[in-house]
C-alpha positions as CSV (number, residue, x, y, z in Angstrom):
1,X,0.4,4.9,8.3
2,X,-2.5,6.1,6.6
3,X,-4.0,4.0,3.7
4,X,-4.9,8.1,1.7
5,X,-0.8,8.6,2.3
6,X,0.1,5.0,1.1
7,X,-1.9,5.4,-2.2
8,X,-0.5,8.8,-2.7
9,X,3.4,7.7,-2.2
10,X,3.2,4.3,-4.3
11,X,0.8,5.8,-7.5
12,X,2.9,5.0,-10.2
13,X,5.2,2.9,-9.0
14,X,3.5,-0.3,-6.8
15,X,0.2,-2.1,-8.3
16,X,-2.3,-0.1,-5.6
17,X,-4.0,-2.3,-2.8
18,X,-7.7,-3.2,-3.5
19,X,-10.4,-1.9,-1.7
20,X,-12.8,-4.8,-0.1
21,X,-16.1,-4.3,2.0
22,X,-18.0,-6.4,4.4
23,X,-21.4,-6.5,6.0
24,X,-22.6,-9.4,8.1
25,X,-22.2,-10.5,11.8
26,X,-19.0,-9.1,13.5
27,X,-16.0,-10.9,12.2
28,X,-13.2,-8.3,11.7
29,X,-11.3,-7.2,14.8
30,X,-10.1,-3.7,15.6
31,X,-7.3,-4.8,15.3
32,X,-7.1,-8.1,17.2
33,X,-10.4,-7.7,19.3
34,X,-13.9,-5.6,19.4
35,X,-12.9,-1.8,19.9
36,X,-13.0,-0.3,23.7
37,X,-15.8,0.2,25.1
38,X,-17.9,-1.7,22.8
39,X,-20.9,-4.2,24.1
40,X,-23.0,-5.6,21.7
41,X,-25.8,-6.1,24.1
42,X,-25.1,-3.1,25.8
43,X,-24.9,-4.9,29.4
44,X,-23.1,-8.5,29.8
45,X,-24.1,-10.5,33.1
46,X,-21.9,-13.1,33.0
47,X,-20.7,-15.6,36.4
48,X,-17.0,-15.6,35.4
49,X,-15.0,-12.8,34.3
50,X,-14.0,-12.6,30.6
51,X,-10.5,-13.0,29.5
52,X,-10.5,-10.3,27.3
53,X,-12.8,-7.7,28.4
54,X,-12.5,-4.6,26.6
55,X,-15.4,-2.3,28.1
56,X,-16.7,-1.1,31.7
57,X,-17.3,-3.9,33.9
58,X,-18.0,-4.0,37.5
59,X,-18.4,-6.9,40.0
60,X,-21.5,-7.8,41.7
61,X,-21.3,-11.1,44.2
62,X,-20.1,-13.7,42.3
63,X,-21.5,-12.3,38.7
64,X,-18.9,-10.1,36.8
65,X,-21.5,-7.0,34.8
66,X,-19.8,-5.6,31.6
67,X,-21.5,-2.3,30.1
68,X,-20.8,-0.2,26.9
69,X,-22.4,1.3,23.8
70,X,-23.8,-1.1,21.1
71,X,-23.0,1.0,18.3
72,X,-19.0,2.7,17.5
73,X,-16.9,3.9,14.1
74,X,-13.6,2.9,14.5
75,X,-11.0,3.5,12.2
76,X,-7.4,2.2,11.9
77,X,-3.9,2.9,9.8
78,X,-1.8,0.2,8.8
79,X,-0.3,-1.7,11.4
80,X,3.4,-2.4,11.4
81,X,6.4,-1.9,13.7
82,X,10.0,-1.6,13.0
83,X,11.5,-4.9,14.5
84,X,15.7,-5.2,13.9
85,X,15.8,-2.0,11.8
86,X,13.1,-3.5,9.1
87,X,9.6,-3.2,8.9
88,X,7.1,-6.2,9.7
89,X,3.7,-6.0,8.9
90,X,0.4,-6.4,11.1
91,X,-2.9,-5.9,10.2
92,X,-4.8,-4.0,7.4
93,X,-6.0,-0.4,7.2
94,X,-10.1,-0.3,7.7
95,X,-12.6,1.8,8.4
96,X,-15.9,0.1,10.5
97,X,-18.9,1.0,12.0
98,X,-20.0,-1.9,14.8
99,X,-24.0,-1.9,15.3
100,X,-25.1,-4.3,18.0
101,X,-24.0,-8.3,16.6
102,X,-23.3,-6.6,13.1
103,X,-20.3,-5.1,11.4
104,X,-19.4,-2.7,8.3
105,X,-16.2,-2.7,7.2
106,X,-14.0,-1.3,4.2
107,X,-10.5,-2.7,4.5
108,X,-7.0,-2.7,2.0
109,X,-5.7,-5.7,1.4
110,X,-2.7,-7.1,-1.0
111,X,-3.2,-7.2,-4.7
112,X,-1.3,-10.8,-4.3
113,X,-1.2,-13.3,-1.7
114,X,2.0,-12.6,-0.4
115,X,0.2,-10.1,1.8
116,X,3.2,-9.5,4.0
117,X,5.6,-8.9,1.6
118,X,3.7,-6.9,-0.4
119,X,3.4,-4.3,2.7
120,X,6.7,-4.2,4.0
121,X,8.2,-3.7,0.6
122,X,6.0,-0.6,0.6
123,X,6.9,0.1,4.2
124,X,10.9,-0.2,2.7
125,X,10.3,2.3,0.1
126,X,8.1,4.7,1.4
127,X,10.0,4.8,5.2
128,X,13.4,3.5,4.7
129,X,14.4,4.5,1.7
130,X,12.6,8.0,1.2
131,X,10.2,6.8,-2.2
132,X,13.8,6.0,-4.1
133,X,12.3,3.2,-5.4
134,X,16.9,2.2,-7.0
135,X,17.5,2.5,-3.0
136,X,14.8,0.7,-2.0
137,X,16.1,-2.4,-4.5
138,X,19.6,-1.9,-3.2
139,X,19.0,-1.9,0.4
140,X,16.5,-4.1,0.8
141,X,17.8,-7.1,3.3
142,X,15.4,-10.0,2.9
143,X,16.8,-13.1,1.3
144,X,15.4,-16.7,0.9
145,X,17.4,-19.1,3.3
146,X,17.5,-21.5,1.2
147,X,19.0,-19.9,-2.2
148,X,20.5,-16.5,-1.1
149,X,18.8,-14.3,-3.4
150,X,16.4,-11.3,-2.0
151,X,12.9,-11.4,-1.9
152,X,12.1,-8.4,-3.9
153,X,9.5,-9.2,-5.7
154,X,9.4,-6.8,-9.2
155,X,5.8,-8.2,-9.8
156,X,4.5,-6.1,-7.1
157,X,5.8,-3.2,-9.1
158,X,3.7,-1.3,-12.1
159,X,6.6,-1.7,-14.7
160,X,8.1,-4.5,-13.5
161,X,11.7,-2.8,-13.8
């Protein structure tokens, strides 16, 4: 789901997510790992082959060569999948630009640091219960083991209803 969507459905209603940047030496995964093609030396010599390898490579005697471009602008939606008919967050919404050993990248994260909840009870209303935030409390599923009550957090919400 798209981060301009998100914002759009929530305004009013949920505190917003903040907007963060960073700039430094590649730290931030596209998701999980480099995006495709990517090579920040543009060709890898390396004797053994690497166990996640996410460009071209090709094998050459006992030396496995890796190729790709040094520099890529990715972009990525919130990640989340439906597991047991509720939503379960992943990863972040981001935009990146990868040049050589060095990264750029705007990303959304939680106002709080329940970052998970925060997400999915977004996910809930905006997916599941059609932005009714009343159906969204009623049918929300999640409750603490140990006391029974649900995990709907009202903080997360702009009046706090």
């Amino acid at each position: 789901m798209r981060i301009k969507d998100i914002k759009k459905n929530i305004k009013g209603i949920f505190k917003l997510p903040i907007k963060k940047y960073y700039i430094g030496k590649i730290l931030h995964g596209n998701p999980y790992f480099t995006p495709w093609n990517f090579n920040s030396s543009i060709l890898t010599i390396r004797k053994k082959k690497p166990k996640y390898l996410r460009c071209n490579h090709f094998k050459l005697f006992r030396y496995d060569i890796s190729y790709g471009w040094p520099i890529i602008i990715s972009s990525y939606n919130l990640g989340w999948k439906d597991k047991f008919g509720t939503p379960r967050f992943e990863w972040n919404a981001a935009f990146q630009i990868y040049f050589f050993k060095w990264q750029f990248c705007v990303y959304w994260v939680s106002p709080f640091k329940d970052e998970d909840t925060y997400w999915e009870m977004i996910l809930w209303f905006i997916i599941y219960s059609d932005c009714d935030l009343d159906k969204a409390k009623k049918t929300w599923d999640w409750v603490d083991y140990k006391t029974k009550k649900s995990t709907w957090n009202d903080e997360y919400l702009i009046n706090n209803k």
